[in-house]
RODO-2510 file (C-alpha; in nm, 4 decimals, decimal comma):
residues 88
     n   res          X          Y          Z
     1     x     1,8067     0,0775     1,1458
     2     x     1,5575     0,1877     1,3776
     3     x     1,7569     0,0940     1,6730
     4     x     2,0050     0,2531     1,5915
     5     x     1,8155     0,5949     1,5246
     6     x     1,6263     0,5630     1,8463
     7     x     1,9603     0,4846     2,0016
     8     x     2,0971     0,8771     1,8204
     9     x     1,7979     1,0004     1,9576
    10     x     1,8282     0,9368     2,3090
    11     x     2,2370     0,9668     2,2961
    12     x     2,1644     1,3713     2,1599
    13     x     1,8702     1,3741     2,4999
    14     x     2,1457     1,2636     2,7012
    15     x     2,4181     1,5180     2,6329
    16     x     2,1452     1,8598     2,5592
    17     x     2,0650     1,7202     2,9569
    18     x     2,4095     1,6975     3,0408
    19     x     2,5455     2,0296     2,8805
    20     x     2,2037     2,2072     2,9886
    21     x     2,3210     2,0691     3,3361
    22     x     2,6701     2,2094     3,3358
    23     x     2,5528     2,5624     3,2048
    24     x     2,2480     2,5776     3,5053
    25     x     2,5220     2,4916     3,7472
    26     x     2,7369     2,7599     3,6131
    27     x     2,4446     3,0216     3,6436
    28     x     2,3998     2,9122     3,9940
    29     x     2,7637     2,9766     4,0553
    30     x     2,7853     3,3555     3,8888
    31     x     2,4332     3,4103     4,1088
    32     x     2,6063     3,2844     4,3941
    33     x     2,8971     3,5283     4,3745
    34     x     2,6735     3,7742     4,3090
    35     x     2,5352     3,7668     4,6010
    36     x     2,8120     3,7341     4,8085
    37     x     2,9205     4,0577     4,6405
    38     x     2,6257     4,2220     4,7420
    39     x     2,5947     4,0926     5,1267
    40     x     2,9794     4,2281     5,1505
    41     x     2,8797     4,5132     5,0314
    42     x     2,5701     4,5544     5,2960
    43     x     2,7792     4,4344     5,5783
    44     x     3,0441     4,7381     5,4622
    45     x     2,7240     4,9815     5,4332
    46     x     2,6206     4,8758     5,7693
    47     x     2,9859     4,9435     5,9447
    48     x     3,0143     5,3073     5,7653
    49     x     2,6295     5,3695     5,8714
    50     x     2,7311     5,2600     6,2131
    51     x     3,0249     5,4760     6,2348
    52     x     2,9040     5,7904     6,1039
    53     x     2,5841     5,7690     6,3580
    54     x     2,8796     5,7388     6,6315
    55     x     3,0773     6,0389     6,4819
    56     x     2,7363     6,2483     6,4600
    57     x     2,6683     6,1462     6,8426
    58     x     3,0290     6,2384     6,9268
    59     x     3,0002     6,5867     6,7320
    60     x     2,6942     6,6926     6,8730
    61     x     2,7789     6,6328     7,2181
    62     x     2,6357     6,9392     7,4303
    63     x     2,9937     6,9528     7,6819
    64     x     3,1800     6,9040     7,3444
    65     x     3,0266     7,1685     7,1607
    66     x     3,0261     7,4257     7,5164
    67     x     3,4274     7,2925     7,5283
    68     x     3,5046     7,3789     7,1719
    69     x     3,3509     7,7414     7,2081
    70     x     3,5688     7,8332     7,4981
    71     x     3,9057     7,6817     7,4327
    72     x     3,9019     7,7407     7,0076
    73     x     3,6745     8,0867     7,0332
    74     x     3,7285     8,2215     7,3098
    75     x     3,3724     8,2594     7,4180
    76     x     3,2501     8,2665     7,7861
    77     x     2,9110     8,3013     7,9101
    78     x     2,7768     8,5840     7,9528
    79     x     2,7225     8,7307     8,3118
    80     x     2,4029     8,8722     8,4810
    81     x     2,1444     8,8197     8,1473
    82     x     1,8477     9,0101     8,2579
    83     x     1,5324     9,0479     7,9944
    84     x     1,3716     9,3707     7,9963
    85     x     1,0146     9,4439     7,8745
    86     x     0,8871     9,7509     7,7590
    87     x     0,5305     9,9039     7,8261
    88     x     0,3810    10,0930     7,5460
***
């Protein structure tokens, strides 16, 4: 008799290991995913944050900007700028 309750003893250890096993392993997969989600999701913030300092270079380009004001604006520079100062 005691055998045998020593022997339901350890059989009920051996499968709360075995089914706390298979539910840690699960865990570790749904972590895993997560963060695979979440490095995609960096590498994707990294490409837009690259792109977007390249557009901001690209729009604030001096000869772009001078380019723009003539051909869309019709602006020119002006001609003979002189400052004049005043004595009081």
């Amino acid at each position: 008799m005691m055998r045998w309750m020593l022997f339901l003893l350890l059989l009920t250890a051996l499968l709360a290991s075995a089914v706390g096993v298979v539910v840690m392993r699960h865990e570790a997969r749904l972590q895993f995913v997560a963060l695979q989600q979440t490095e995609e999701a960096r590498d994707q913030a990294r490409v837009e944050w690259s792109r977007l300092q390249l557009e901001q270079a690209w729009l604030a380009e001096s000869g772009r900007i001078e380019r723009h004001a003539r051909e869309a604006l019709d602006m020119r520079r002006p001609e003979g700028v002189g400052i004049l100062v005043e004595d009081r």
